[in-house]
N, C-alpha and C positions, 0 to 999 in steps of 0.2 A: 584496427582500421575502421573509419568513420564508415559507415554503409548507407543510415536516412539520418538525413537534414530536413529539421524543419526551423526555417529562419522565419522570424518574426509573423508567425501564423495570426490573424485574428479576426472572427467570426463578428457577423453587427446585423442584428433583425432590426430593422426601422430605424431606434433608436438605444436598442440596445446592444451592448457590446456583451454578447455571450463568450467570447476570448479573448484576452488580452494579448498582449506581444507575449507568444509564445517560443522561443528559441532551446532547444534541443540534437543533440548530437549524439546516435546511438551507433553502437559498433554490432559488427558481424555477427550472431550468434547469441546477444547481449537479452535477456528478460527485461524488459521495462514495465513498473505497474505506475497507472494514474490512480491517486487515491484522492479520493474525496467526496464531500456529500455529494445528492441530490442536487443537480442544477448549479455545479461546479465549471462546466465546461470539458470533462473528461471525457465524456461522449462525442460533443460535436466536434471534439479535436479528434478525436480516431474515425471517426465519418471523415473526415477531412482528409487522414492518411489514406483511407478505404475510398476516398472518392466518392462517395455519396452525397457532400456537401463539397462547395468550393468555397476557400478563402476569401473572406472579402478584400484583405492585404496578407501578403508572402508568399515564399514559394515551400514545395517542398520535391525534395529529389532521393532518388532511391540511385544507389551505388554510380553515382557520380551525374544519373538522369533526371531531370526534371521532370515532373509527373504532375504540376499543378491543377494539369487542364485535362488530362488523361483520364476517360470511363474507368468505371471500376475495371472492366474486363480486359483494362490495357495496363494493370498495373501489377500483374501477378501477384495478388492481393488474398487470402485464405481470410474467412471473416467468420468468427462463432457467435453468437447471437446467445441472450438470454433464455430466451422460449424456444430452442432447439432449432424451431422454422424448418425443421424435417417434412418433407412430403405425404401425409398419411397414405395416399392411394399408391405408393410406391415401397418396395421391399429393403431391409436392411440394405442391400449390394446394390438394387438401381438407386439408395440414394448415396451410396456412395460413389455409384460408376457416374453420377449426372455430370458433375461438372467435364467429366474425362471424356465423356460422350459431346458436352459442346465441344470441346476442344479438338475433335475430331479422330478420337484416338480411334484403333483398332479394336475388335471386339477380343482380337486374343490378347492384347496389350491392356484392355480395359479387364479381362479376367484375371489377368495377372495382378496389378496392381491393387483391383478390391481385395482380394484375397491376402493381400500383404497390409496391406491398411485393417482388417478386421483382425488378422494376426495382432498387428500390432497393440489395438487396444483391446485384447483378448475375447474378442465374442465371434473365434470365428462360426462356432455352432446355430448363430443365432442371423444367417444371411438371410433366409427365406422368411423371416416375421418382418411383420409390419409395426411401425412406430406405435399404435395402443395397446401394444403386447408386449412393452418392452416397460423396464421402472423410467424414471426420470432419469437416473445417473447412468444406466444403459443407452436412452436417448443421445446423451451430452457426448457420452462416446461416439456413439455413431457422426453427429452434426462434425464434431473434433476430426473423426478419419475425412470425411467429405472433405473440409475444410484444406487440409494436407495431400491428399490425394493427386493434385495436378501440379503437386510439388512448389506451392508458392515460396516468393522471395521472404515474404513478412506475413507472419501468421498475428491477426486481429481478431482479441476476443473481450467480448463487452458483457461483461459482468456474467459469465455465464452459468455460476453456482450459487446465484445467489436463490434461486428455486426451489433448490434442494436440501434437504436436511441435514443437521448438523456433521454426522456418524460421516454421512454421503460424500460431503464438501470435502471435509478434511482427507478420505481415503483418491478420492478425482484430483486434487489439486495436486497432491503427490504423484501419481501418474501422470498429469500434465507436465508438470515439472520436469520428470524422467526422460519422457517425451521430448520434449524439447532440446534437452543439452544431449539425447541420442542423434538426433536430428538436425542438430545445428544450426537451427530455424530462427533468424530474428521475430523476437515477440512483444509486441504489446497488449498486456493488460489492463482491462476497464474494471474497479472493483469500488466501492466503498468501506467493504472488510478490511482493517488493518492487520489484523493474523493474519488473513492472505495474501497479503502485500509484504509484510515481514517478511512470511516464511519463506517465499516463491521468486523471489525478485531478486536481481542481481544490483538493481539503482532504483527506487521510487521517485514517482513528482509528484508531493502532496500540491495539491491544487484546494481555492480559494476562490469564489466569486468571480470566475473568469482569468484567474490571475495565476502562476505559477510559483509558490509561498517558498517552495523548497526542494533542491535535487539533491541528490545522495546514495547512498547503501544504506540498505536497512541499519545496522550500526550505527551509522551515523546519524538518521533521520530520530531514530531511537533516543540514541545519547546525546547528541548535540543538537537538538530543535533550535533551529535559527529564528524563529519569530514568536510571538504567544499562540498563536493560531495552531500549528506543527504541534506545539510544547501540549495544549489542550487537547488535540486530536486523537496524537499517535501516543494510544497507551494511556495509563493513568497514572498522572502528575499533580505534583504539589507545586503550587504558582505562592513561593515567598512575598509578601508587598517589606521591603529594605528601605532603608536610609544610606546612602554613603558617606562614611568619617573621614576615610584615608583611601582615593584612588589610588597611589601609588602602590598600596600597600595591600590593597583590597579588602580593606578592614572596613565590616557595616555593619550596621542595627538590626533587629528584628525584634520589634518593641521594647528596645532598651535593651536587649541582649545585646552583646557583641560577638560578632562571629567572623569568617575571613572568607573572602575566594580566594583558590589556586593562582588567578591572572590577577594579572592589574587592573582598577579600570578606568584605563586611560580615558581620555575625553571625557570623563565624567566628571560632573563640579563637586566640591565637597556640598553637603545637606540634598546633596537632586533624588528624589525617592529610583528605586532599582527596583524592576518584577525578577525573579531567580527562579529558575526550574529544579528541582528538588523528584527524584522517583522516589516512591514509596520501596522499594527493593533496597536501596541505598540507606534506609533509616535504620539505625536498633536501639532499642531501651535500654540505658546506660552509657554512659558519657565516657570517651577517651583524654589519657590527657595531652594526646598531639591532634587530633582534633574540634570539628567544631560540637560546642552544647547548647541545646536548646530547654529550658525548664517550661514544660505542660502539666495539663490536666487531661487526664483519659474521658473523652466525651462519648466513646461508644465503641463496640467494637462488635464485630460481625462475622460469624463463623462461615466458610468457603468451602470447607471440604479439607484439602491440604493446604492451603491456607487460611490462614486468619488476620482480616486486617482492621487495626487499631486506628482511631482516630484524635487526636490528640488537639485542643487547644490550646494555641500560642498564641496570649493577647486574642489579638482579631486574624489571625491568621489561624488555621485548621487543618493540618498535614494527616494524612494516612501512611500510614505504615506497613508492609509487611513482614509475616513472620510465618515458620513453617509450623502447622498445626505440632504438634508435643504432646501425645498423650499423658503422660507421667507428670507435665505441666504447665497449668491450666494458663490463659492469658490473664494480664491485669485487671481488674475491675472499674465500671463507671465509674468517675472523681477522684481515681486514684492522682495521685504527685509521681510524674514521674519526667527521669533526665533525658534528652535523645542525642543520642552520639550519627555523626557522619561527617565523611572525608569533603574537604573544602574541594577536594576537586569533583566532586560529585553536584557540585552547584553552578549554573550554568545561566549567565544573563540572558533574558530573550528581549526580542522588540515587540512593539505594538504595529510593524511594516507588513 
């Protein structure tokens, strides 16, 4: 069931359009992450939802209500914030009781509730400190229970690990996540991390210069990147430069190689050059003979840890590869000659849109 609508949102400072026609339909309970750089517009579109900005065109409506015009504080709104934005002069529990306190609750109703909100993100021992006594990822906790605490319809959170250290992020996001599908809480997240949009998200919107490139599930955003943009972003890809021979047949070049896609590609003219998305996951050294072959030269290769990934010259083109580290056996050598096998259906046309 559709819960928030946002029709044709879009943000314009002077003369600039920081949002494009944005159109989104998220259901009940549903993770949504915005991914994208810096100065994408992932921001000022969740300001937007949160009501701290107003559209300059569209509306937007929560379970069937229009909220365009509505304060934040009339939107049942929960908002996490990067820098925690915790109160210092105030104690773990009065910052989680504040919002329950505007709200006019009861002081046994507000005891109640803190106490199940610190339960919740495990520090009930830690009510009586104050936020510089606390790490970072303890902070994040606490701002998280606040946030939840008055029991919002859409819980909004803007990048709010990116603070924090690696070990940190990875162990928080996974309890945020927990969190949420306990809770049933429609959520949007603000993030430029693609692992944490992957991992955490039920449908991402890689976002682009104000513009929305791509919706999906992580799977899909993954495997099938609709545009070069998506294809460059999310993960690390091989961008083929093709020739096509036989649209019907999806039979192309890649420097005089011949090789095939899985589709057809229709609308295409025979000689129009083709960009192909290609993951390095998808490659291995040696050639099948029901799929496609590429003849390289090994231009480098770079030890990971458990992985190892090789980079390979073809013509003008320069794909990477993965492969799982092998102790017993070592990788190829710079300038070696070597074949590369992968499934036609692992190649994936994108656009320049």
């Amino acid at each position: 069931m559709t819960f928030l609508v946002l029709d044709g949102l879009q943000k314009i400072y002077g003369t600039h359009q920081v949002v494009q026609r944005f159109d989104l339909s998220v259901e009940r309970g549903e993770f949504i992450s915005f991914l994208g750089s810096s100065g994408c517009g992932k921001t000022t579109t969740l300001r937007m939802v949160a009501g701290f900005e107003t559209p300059t065109v569209g509306t937007i409506r929560v379970d069937g209500r229009d909220v365009t015009q509505l304060a934040p504080n009339q939107r049942k709104v929960g908002m996490v914030f990067q820098s925690y934005a915790l109160f210092p002069n105030m104690t773990v529990a009065q910052n989680v009781a504040f919002g329950l306190k505007v709200a006019g609750k009861s002081p046994a109703e507000i005891k109640t509730r803190v106490g199940e909100m610190l339960e919740l993100i495990k520090l009930p021992k830690l009510a009586d400190r104050y936020p510089y006594q606390m790490s970072g990822g303890q902070q994040q906790r606490v701002a998280l229970a606040r946030a939840i605490a008055t029991k919002p319809q859409i819980l909004l959170l803007d990048e709010p690990l990116s603070a924090l250290d690696a070990k940190i992020r990875v162990s928080l996001r996974d309890d945020i996540r927990t969190l949420q599908r306990e809770l049933g809480i429609t959520t949007i997240y603000v993030t430029h991390d693609q692992e944490e949009a992957l991992s955490m998200s039920d449908r991402i919107v890689v976002m682009s210069e104000g513009r929305m490139e791509q919706v999906g599930t992580p799977f899909e955003i993954y495997n099938r990147p609709a545009t070069r943009f998506v294809a460059s972003f999310v993960g690390h890809l091989n961008l083929l430069k093709a020739t096509v021979v036989a649209p019907s047949e999806g039979r192309i070049t890649v420097n005089g190689q011949a090789i095939r896609t899985a589709a057809a590609l229709n609308g295409v003219p025979v000689g129009a050059p083709l960009t192909l998305a290609l993951r390095p996951e998808a490659i291995r050294i040696g050639a099948s003979e029901t799929g496609n072959r590429l003849d390289g030269t090994i231009s480098d290769v770079a030890f990971l840890g458990a992985i190892v990934r090789i980079r390979v010259q073809v013509g003008d083109n320069r794909l990477s590869l993965d492969t799982f580290n092998n102790p017993g056996s070592p990788p190829p050598a710079r300038g070696e000659a070597v074949h590369l096998g992968f499934s036609p259906e692992d190649l994936h046309s994108v656009s320049d849109a």
